[in-house]
LOKETOR-580521 format. One record per residue: x, y, z of N, C-alpha, C in turn; residue in one letter. Coordinates in steps of 0.02 Angstrom, whole numbers, padded with zeros to 5 digits, always signed. Atoms other than C-alpha are relative to their C-alpha. Layout:
N
XYZXYZXYZA ...
***
This chain:
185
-00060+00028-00028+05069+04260+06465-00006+00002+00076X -00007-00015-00063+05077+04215+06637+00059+00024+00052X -00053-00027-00038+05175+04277+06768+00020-00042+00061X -00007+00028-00072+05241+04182+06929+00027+00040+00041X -00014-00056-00057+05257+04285+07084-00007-00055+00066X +00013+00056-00034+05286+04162+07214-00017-00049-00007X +00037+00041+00040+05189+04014+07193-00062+00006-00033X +00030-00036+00037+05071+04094+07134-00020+00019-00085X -00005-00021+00102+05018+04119+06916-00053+00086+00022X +00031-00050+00015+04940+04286+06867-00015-00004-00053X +00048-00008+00061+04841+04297+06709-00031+00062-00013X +00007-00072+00001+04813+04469+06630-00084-00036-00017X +00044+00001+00007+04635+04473+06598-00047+00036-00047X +00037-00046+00031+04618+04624+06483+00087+00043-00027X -00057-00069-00026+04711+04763+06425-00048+00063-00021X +00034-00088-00023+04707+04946+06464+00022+00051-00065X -00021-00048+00049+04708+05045+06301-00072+00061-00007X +00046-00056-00004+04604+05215+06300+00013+00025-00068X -00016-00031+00073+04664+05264+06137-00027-00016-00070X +00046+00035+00076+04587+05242+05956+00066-00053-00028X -00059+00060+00025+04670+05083+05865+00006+00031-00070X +00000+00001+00068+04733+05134+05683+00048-00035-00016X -00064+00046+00038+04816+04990+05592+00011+00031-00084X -00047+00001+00061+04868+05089+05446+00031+00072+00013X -00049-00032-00028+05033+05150+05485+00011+00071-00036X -00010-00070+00028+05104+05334+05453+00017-00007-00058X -00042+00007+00094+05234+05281+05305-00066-00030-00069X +00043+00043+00070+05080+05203+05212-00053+00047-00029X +00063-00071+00017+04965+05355+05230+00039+00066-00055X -00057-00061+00062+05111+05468+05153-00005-00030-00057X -00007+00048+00053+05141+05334+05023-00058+00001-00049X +00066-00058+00041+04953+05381+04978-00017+00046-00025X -00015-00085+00028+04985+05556+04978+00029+00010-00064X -00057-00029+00060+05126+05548+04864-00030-00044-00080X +00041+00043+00062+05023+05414+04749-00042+00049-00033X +00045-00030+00046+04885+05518+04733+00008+00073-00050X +00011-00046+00070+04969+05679+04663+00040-00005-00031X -00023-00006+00079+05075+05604+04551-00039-00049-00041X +00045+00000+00063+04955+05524+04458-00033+00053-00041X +00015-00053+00012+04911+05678+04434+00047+00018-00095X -00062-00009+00071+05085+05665+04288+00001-00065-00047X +00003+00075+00040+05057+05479+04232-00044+00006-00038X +00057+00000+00057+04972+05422+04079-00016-00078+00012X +00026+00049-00013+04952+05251+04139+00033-00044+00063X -00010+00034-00082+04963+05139+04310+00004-00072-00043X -00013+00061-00034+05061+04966+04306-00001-00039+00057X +00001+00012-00057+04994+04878+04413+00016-00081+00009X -00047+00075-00006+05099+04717+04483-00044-00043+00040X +00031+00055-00053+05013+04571+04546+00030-00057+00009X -00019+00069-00001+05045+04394+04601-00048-00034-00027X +00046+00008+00030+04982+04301+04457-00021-00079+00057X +00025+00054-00037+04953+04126+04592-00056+00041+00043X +00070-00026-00011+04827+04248+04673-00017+00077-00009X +00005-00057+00036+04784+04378+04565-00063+00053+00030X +00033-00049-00024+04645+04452+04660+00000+00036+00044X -00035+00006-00070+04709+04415+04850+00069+00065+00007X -00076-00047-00014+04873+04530+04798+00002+00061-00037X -00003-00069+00028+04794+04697+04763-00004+00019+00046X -00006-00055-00063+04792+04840+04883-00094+00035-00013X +00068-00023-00004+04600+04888+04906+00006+00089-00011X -00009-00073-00024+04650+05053+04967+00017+00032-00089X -00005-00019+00054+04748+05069+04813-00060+00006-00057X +00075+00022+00077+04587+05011+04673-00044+00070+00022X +00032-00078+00000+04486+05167+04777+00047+00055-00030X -00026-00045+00032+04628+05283+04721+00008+00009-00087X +00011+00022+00084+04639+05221+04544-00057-00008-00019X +00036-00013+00020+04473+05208+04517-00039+00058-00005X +00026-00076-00003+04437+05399+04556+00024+00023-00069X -00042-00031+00042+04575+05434+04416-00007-00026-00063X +00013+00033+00052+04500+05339+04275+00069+00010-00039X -00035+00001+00040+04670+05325+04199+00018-00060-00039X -00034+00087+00016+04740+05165+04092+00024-00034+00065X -00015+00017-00055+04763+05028+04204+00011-00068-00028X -00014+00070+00007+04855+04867+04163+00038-00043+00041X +00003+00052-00043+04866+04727+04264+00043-00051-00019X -00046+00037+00001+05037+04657+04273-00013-00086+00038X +00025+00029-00030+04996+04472+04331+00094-00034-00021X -00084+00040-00027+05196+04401+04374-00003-00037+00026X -00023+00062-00020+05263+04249+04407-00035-00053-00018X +00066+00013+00044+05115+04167+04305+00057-00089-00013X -00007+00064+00002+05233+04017+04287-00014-00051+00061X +00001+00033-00044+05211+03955+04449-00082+00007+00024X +00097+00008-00016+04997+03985+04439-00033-00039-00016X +00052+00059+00025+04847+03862+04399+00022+00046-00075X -00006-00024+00080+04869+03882+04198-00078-00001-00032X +00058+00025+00021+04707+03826+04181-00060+00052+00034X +00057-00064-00045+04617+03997+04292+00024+00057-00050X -00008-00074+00054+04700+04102+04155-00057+00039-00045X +00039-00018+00049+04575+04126+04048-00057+00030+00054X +00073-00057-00057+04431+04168+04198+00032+00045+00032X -00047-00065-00049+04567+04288+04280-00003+00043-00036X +00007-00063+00052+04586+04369+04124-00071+00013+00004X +00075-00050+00002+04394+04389+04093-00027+00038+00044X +00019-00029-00068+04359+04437+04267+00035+00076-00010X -00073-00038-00012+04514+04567+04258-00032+00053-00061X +00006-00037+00054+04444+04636+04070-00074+00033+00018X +00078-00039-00005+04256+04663+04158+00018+00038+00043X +00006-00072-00061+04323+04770+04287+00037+00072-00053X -00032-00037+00050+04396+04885+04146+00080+00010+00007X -00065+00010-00008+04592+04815+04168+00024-00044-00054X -00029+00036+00070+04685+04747+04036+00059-00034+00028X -00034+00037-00046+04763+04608+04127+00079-00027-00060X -00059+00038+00063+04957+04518+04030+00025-00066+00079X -00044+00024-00058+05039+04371+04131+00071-00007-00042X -00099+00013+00015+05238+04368+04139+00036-00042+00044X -00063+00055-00080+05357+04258+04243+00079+00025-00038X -00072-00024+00024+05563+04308+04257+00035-00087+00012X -00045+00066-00042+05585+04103+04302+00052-00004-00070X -00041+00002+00070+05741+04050+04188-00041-00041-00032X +00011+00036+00049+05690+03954+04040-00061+00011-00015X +00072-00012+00018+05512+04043+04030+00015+00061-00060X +00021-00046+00056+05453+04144+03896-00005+00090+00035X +00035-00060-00025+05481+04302+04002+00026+00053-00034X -00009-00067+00048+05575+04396+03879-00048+00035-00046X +00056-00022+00051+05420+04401+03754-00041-00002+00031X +00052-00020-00043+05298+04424+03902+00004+00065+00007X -00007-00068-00051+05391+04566+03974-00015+00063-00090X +00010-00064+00056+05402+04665+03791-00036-00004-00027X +00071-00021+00002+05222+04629+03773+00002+00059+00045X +00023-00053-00054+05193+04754+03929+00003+00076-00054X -00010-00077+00015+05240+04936+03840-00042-00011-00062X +00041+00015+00044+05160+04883+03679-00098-00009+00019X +00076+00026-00030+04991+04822+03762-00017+00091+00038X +00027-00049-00034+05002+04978+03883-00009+00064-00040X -00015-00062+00063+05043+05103+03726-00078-00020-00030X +00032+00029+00023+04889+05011+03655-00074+00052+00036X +00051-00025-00058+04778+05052+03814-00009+00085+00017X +00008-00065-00021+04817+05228+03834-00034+00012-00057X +00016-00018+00056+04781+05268+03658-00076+00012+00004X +00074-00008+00026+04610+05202+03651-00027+00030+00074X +00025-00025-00075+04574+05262+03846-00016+00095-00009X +00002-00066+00009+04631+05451+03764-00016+00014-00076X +00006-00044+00070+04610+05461+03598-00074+00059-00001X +00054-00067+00015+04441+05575+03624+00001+00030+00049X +00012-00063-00051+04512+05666+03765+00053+00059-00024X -00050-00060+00024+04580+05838+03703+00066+00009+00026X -00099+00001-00034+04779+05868+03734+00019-00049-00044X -00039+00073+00015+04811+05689+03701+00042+00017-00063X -00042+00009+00048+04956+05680+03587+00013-00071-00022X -00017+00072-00016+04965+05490+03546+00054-00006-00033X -00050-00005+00017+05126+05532+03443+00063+00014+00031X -00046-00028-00057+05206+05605+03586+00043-00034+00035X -00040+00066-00004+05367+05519+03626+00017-00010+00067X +00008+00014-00057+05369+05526+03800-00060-00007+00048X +00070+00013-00056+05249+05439+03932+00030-00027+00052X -00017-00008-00091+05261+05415+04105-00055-00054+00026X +00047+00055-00034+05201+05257+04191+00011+00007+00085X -00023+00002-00072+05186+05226+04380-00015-00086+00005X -00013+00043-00030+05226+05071+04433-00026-00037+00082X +00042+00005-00056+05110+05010+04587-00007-00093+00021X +00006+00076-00040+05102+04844+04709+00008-00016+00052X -00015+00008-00070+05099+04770+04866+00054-00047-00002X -00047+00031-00004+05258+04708+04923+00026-00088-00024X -00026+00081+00021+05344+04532+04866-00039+00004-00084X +00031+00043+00047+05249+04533+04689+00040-00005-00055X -00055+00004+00041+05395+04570+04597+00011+00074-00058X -00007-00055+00022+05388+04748+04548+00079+00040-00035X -00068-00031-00007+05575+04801+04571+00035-00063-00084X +00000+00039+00046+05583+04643+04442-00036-00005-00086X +00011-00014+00067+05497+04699+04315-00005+00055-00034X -00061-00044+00043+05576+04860+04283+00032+00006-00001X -00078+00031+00032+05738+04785+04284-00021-00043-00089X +00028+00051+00052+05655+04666+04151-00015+00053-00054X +00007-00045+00051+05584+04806+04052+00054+00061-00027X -00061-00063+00016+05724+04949+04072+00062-00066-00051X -00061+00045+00034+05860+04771+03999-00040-00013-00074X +00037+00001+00072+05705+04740+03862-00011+00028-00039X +00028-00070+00080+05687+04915+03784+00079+00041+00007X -00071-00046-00005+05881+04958+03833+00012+00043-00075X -00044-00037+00048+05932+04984+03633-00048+00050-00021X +00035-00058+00029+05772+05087+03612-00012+00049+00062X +00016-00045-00036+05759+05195+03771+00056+00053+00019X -00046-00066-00023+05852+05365+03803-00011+00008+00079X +00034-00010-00080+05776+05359+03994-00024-00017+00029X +00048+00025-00044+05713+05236+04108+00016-00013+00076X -00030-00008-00072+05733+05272+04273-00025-00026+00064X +00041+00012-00038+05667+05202+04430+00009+00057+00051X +00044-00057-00048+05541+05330+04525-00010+00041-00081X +00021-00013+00019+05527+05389+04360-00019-00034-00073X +00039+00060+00055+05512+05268+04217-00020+00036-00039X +00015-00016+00048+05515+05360+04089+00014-00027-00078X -00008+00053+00079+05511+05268+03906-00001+00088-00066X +00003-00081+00051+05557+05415+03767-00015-00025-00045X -00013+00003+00088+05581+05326+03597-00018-00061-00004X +00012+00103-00015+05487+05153+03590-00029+00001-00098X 
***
């Protein structure tokens, strides 16, 4: 930006920063923190994407934390009505070789998102099972599980556990957001 000082322009030429640059802010580093030890209580990670670019709208940072934690990991792909229909099928395969068990859903009116969305707990009940059945503890009878819910902003997260808490209302004793818990499915 220039400056006029008389008739005169000025033109900065530089700037004066001595300091290290970190572009990832404080709230996002906590937000890490608090990710990584409650996975520590989850039995499986929803993870929300934008199904128009399903690869473009993951969190990197996030995939290193989840991939340390080998836990179930299904790959919410939302808003899927408004995507190429015709990349579904290589999104999914792509999505099933990285070991994610991808679903697409859309909340547009007049879509099929009521029988998308109550695929999700079924599919993810599915995924834990075979992810634990030969790890000792596992109860797969056990009527409470604990999902975490994960995404980078706008993909419609806050939207699809409204969608799921209104889809399993007459069967759930407890679904809470921050803790999302499903008791009696």
């Amino acid at each position: 930006m220039a400056q006029v000082v008389g008739h005169q322009s000025w033109k900065r030429v530089g700037f004066d920063f001595s300091g290290a640059v970190n572009w990832f802010p404080g709230h996002m580093a906590k937000a890490s923190r608090l990710i990584q030890s409650t996975l520590k209580t989850v039995d499986a990670v929803l993870e929300i994407r934008d199904a128009r670019v399903p690869f473009s709208s993951r969190n990197e940072h996030l995939e290193r934390i989840l991939h340390n934690r080998h836990l179930p990991h299904v790959v919410v792909l939302h808003k899927a009505d408004l995507a190429n229909a015709s990349m579904q099928s290589t999104v999914l395969a792509k999505l099933r070789q990285q070991g994610k068990e991808p679903i697409f859903t859309s909340s547009a009116p007049g879509s099929t998102k009521g029988q998308s969305v109550k695929r999700i707990i079924p599919i993810t009940l599915s995924v834990i099972s075979k992810a634990k059945a030969t790890t000792s503890g596992f109860n797969p009878t056990r009527r409470q599980l604990t999902f975490m819910v994960l995404g980078i902003p706008n993909v419609g997260k806050s939207t699809i556990i409204n969608s799921l808490r209104a889809a399993h209302a007459a069967t759930t004793n407890d679904f809470r957001k921050g803790t999302a818990l499903i008791t009696s499915i």
